[in-house]
C-alpha positions in Angstrom: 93.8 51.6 94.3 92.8 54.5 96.6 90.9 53.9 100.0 88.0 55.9 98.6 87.9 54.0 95.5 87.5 50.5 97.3 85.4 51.8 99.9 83.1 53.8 97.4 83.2 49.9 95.4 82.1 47.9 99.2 79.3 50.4 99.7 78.2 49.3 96.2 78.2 46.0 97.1 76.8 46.2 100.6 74.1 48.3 99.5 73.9 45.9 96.0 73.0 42.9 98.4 71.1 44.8 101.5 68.6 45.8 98.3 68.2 41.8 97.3 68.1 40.9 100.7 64.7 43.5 101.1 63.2 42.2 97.8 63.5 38.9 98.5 61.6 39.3 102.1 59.4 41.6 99.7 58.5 38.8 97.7 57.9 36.3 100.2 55.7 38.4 102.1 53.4 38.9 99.0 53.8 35.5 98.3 52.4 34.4 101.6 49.4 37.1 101.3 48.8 35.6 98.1 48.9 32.3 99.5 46.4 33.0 102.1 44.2 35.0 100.3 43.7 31.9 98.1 43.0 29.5 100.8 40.5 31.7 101.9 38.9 32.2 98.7 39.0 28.5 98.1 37.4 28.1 102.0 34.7 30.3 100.8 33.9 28.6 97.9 33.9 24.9 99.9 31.7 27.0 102.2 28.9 28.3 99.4 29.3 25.0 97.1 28.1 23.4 100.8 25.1 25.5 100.8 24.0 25.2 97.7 24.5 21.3 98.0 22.3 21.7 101.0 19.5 23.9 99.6 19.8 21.6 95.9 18.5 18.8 98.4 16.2 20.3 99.9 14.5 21.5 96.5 14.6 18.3 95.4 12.9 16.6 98.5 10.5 19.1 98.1 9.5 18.6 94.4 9.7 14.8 95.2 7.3 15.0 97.7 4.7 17.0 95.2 5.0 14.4 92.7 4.3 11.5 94.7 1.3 13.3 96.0 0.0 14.5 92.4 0.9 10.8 91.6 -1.8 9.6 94.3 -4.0 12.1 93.5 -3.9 10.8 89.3 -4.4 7.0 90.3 -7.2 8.1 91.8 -8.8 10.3 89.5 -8.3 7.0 87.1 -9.4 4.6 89.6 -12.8 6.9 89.7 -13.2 7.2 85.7 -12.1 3.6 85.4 -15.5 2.5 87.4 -17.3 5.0 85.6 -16.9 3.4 82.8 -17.4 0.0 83.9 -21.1 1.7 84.8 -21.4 3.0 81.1 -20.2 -0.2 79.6 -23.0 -1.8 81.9 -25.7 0.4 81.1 -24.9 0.1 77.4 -25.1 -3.6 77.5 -28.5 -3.4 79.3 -29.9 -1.0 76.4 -28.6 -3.2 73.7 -30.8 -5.9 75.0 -33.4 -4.1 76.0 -33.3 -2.6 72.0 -33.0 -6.2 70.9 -36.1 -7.1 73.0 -38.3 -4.3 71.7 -36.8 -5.3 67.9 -38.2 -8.7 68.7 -41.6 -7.2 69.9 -41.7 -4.9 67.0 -40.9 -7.7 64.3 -44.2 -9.8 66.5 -46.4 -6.9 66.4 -45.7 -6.3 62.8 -46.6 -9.9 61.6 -49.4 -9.8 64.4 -50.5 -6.2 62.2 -50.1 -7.5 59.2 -52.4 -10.4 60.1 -55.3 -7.9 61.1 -55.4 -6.4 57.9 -56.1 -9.1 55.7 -58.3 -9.8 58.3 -59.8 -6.5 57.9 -59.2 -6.6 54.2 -61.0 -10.0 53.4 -64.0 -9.1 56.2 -64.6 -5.5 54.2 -64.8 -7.5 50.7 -67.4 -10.0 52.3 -69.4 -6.7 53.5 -68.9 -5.2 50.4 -70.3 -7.9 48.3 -73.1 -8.6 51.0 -74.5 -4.7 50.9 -74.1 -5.4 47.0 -76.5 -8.6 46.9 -78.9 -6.7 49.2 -79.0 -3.3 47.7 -78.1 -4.9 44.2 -75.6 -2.2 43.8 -72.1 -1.9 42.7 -69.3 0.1 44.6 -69.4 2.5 41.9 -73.0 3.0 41.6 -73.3 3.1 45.2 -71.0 5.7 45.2 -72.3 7.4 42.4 -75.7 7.5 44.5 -74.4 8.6 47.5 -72.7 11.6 45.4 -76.0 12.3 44.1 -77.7 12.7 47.4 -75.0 14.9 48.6 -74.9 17.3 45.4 -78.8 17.3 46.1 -78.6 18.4 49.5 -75.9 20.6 49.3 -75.8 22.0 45.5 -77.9 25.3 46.5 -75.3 25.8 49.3 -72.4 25.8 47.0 -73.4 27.8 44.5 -74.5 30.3 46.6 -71.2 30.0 47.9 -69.7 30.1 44.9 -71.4 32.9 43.4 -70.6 35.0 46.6 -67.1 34.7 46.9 -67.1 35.3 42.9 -69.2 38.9 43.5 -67.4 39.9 46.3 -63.9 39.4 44.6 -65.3 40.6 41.1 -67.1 43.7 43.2 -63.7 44.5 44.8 -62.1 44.1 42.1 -64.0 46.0 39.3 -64.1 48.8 42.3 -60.5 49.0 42.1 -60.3 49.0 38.2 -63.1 51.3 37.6 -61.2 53.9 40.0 -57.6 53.8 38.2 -59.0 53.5 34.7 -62.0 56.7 35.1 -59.1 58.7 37.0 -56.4 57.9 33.7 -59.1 58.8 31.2 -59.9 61.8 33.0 -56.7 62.6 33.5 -56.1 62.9 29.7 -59.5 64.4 28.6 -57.7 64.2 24.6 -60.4 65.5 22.0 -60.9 61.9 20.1 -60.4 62.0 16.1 -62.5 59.8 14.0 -60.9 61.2 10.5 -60.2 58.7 7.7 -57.9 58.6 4.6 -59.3 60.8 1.7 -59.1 59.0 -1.0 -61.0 60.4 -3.3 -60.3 64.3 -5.1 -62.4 66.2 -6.2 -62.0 68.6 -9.5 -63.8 71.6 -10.8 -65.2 69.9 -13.6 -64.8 66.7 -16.0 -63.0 68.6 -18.8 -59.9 67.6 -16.4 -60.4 64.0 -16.7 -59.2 64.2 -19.8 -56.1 66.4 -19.4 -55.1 63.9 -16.2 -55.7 61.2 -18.4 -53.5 62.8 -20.9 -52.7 61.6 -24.9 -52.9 58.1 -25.0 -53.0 58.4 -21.5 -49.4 59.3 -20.8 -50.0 61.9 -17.9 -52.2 59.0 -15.9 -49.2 56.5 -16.3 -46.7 58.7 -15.3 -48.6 59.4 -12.1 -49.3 56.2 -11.2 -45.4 55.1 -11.7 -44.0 57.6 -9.7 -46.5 57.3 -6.8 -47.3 53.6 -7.0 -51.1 54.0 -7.0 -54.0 53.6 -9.2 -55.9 56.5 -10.4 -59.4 55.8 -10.8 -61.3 58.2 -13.5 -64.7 56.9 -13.7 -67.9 58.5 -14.4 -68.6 59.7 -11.1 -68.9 63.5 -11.9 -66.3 65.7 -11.0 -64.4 63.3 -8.9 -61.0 61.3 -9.0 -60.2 57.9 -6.8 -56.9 57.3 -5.5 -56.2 53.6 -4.4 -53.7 52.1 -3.0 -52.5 50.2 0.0 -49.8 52.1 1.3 -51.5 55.8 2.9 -48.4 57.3 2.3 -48.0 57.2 -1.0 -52.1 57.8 -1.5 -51.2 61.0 0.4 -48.2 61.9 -1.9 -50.6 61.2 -4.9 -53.4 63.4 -3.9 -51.1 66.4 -2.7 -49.5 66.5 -6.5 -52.8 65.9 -8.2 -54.3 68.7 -6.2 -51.3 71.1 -7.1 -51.5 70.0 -10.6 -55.2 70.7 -11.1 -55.0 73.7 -9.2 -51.9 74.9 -11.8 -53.8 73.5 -14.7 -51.0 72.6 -16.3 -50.3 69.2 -17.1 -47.8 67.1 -18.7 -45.2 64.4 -17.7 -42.3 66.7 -16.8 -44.7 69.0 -14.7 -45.9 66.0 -13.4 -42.8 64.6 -12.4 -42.1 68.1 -10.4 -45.1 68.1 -8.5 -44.7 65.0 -7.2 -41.4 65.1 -5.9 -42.3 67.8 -4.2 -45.2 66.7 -3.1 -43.0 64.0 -1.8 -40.9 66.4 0.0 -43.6 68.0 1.8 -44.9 64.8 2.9 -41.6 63.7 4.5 -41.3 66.8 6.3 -45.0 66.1 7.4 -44.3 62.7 8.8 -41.2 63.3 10.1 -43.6 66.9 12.3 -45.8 64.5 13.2 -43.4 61.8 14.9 -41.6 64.9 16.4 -44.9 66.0 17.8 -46.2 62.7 19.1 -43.2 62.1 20.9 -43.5 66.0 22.5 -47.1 65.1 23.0 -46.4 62.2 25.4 -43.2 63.4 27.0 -41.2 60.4 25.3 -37.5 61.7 24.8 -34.7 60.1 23.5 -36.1 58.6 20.5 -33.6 58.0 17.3 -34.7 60.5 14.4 -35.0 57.5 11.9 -38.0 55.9 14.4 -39.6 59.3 14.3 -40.3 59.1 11.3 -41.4 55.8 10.8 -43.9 57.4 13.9 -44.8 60.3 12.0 -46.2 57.6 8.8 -49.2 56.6 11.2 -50.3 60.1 10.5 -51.9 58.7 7.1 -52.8 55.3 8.8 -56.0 54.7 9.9 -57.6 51.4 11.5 -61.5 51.6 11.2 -61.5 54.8 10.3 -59.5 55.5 13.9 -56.4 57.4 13.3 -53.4 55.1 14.4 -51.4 58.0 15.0 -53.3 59.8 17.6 -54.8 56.3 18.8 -51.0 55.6 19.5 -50.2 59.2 21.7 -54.1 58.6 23.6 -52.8 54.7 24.4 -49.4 55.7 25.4 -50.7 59.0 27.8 -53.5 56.5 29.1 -51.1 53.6 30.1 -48.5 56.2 31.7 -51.0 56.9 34.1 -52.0 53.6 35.0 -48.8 52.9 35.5 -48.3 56.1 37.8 -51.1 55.2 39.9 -50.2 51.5 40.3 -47.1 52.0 40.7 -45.2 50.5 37.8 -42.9 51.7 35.4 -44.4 55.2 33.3 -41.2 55.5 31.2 -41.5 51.7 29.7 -45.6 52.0 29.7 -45.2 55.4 27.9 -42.6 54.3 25.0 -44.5 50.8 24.4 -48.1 52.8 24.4 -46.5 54.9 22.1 -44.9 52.3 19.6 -47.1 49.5 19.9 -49.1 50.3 16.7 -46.0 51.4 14.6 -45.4 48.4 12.5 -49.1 49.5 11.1 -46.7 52.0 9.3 -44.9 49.7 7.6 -47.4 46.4 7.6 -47.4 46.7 3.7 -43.7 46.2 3.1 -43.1 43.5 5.4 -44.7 40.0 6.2 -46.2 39.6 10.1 -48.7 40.5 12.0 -48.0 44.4 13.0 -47.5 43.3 16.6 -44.7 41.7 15.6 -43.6 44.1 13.0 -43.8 46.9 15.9 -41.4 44.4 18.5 -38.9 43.7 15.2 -38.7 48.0 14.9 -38.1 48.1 18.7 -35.3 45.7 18.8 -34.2 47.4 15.1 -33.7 50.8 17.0 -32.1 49.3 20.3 -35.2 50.0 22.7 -35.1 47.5 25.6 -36.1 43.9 26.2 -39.3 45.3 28.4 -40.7 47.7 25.9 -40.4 44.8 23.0 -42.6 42.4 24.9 -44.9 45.0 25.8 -45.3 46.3 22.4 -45.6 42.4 21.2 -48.1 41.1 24.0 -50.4 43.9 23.6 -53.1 41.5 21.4 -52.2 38.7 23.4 -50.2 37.0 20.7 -47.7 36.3 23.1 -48.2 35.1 26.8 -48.2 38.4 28.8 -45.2 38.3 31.6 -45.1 42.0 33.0 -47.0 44.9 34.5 -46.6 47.3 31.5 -47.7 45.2 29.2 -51.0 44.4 30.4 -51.4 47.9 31.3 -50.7 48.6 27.3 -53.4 46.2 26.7 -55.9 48.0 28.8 -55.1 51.2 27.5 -55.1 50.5 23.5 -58.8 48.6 24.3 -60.0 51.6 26.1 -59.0 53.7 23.3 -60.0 51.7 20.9 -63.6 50.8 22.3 -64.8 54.2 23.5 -68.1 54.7 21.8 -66.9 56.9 18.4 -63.3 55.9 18.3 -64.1 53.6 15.3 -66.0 53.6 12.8 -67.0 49.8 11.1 -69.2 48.9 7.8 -72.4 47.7 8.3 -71.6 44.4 6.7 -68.9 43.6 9.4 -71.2 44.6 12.3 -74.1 42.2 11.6 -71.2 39.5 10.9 -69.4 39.9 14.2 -72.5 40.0 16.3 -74.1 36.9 14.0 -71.2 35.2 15.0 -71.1 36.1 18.4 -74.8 35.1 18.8 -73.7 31.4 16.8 -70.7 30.9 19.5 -73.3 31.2 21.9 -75.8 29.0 20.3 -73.8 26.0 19.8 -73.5 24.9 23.4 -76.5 22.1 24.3 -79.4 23.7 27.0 -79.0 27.1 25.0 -82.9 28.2 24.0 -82.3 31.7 22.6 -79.2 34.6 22.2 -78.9 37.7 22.0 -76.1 39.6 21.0 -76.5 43.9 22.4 -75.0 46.8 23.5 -72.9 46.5 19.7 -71.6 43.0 20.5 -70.3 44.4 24.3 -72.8 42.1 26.0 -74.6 38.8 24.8 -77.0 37.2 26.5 -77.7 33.4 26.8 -81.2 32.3 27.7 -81.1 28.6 28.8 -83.9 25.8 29.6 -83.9 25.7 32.9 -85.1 21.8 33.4 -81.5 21.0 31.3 -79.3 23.2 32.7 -79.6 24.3 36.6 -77.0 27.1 38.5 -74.3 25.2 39.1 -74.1 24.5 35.0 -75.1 27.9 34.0 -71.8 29.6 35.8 -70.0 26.6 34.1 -71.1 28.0 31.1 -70.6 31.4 31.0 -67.1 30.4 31.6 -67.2 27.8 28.5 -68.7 30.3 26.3 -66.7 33.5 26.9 -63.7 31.2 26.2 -65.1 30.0 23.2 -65.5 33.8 22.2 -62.2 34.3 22.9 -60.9 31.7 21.0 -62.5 32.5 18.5 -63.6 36.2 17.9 -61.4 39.0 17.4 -62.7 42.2 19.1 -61.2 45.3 20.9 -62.6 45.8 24.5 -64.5 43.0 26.7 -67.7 41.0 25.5 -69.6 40.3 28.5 -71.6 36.9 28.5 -74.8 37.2 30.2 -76.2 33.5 31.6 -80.1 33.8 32.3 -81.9 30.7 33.9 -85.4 31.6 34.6 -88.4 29.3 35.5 -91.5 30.2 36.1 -95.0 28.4 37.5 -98.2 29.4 35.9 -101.8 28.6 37.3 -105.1 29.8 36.6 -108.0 30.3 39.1 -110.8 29.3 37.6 
């Protein structure tokens, strides 16, 4: 082996162990930082964990301390409501007796109470049946007396009393009325028709009796089956009667009789002709004249079939009134009641307008026509409102709204108006013979007198049988009576006189 080669091989091995040497004092230095950087680290920790030890105690001394104080303060709040209610309880007990006494006192002035008044009771019966044995009167005819004496003494009073409060409400009242009603009718200002049905045609001479009547009067029958009336040929000169109940079909029966005589000629199949077209004509009429009424009173809306049952009243009249253009004057006059009221002029306006219309149709149907008009209403849908109107307006029902005792107002006024009807002779000295009977038949009555065309009767009385306070009594009794009674359009005023008079002579 070469010198180099060993030597080169030593330095490798001195150098080999010089470099473990360093790294091994390396390694022990860092060990013993590491080492002391620990302990310290730990000493640190001792150091804080000692602190925090020291301030935990503290804290806890403190919170210690607050309890026991909050403690004392707690017992003593309790020890404070505990004799506060040992007061209460105390106070309670003492009310409870006191109650109980008062009880006791209440139970002894009850019986004590109770002992007065049959006390009372028994002393009032002995007084009672002592004034009894020295007046000789009984209760009842004591008290009787005593009510006489008092309705002597004070009778004038209250009928005076009476009687004023009755004129100023009836004053006020009337005032009130007078003004809505005389602005409505002037409002309208309608010319008033008094036509009636014709019934009766006349012909240009009595040669066309005969040719109506016809061979084995053929042409007569054949107009009375297609018309549904009765021709009456009599020997009235140059005139033929029509009759029938329904006005329509007396209408249809004169227009075609008219035309016929007029054309002159005469037989069943010319017959036949004019009357359907007299038919024709008289539908077209009717169903104008329901148009018209409805234009006439500004009532829209209504279905064409109700028109036309409208339009019939044309031909209807109700002493000798025609129903048609009673109907428009009682539907314009209750629209303006209503507007200056202030109720409903739509609902018052249909119902014045429809409350006559079952008169069109009265014929074919059982019922009074108010009824008949309210089963048409509700027939054509109208509402529950214009129904009752149109039903309450003779009262045949109990009247429950504004409208419809405005319709009831308005169909009298137009119904009662000196020349809106027309009545027989016969049925005006029954109606006021009657009226004057009503009257009549209540006791104290000495005369009656029925005036102003039955509008007013006036009851005369004997003065010794009945006095004031009985004579209002019986205006009351008697203008019930009437209306009970009667039937009459408009008001019948009932008129009490009680007259006495003192008659001397100087001799």
């Amino acid at each position: 082996m070469s010198p180099i080669l060993l030597w080169a091989i030593l330095g490798i091995a001195a150098g080999a162990a010089g470099g473990y040497v360093v790294r091994n004092v390396q390694v022990k230095t860092q060990t013993a930082n590491a080492e002391a950087q620990a302990q310290k680290r730990v000493d640190d920790a001792k150091t804080e964990a000692k602190e925090i030890v020291i301030a935990a105690k503290e804290e806890a001394g403190k919170i210690t301390e607050t309890a026991r104080k909050e403690e004392k303060e707690r017992r003593g709040e309790l020890l404070d409501l505990e004799k506060r209610l040992a007061t209460k309880e105390e106070s309670l007990d003492k009310k409870l007796s006191d109650i109980d006494s008062k009880r006791d006192q209440i139970e002894k002035d009850k019986g004590e109470i109770e002992e007065n008044k049959n006390f009372l009771r028994d002393l009032r019966e002995k007084q009672e049946k002592n004034l009894e044995e020295i007046a000789k009167l009984s209760k009842d005819q004591a008290k009787d007396k005593l009510l006489e004496m008092i309705e002597k003494d004070y009778k004038k009073d209250v009928v005076d009393y009476i009687r004023k409060v009755k004129e100023d409400a009836k004053e006020e009242a009337e005032k009130e009325a007078r003004w809505i009603v005389a602005t409505a009718i002037q409002r309208l200002a309608s010319e008033h028709s008094t036509e009636t049905t014709v019934t009766a045609i006349q012909i240009p001479n009595d040669e066309m009796k005969g040719r109506i009547i016809g061979r084995e009067g053929r042409n007569i029958q054949t107009i009375e089956k297609l018309t549904g009336c009765d021709i009456i040929v009599d020997d009235t000169p140059e005139t033929i009667v029509i009759s029938g109940f329904d006005p329509v079909r007396r209408q249809v029966a004169k227009l075609a009789l008219e035309r016929l005589i007029v054309d002159g000629r005469i037989h069943p199949a010319k017959i036949e002709e004019a009357v359907e077209k007299a038919q024709a004509d008289i539908d077209k009429i009717v169903k104008e004249a329901g148009e018209r009424a409805a234009y006439e009173t500004g009532v829209a809306g209504l279905p064409p079939e109700l028109l036309k049952v409208l339009g019939r009243l044309k031909f209807r009249t109700s002493f000798a009134q025609n129903v048609l253009d009673h109907s428009i004057e009682t539907a314009n006059l209750a629209a303006m009641m209503a507007a200056e009221i202030g109720a409903d002029v739509a609902i018052a306006k249909k119902a014045g307008l429809l409350h006559d219309i079952g008169k069109a149709i009265d014929q074919e149907m059982q019922g009074s026509h108010a009824v008949i008009s309210r089963d048409i209403c509700k027939k054509f849908g109208l509402s529950e409102e214009i129904q009752h109107a149109v039903e309450a307006h003779h009262e045949d029902v109990e009247l429950k709204s504004v409208e419809a005792i405005l319709i009831l107002a308005a169909d009298a006024i137009s119904a009662s108006r000196p020349g809106a009807r027309r009545d027989s002779l016969e049925n005006y000295v029954k109606r006021l013979t009657e009226l004057e009977g009503i009257a009549s038949s209540f006791p104290g009555v000495e005369k009656t007198f029925a005036i102003q065309a039955g509008r007013e009767v006036r009851v005369l009385v004997v003065p010794e049988q009945v006095d004031d306070l009985s004579a209002e009594k019986l205006a009351k009794d008697v203008a019930r009576k009437i209306e009970s009674d009667l039937k009459y359009p408009g008001q019948i005023k009932v008129n009490v006189i009680r007259e006495t008079r003192a008659i001397e002579y100087a001799k």
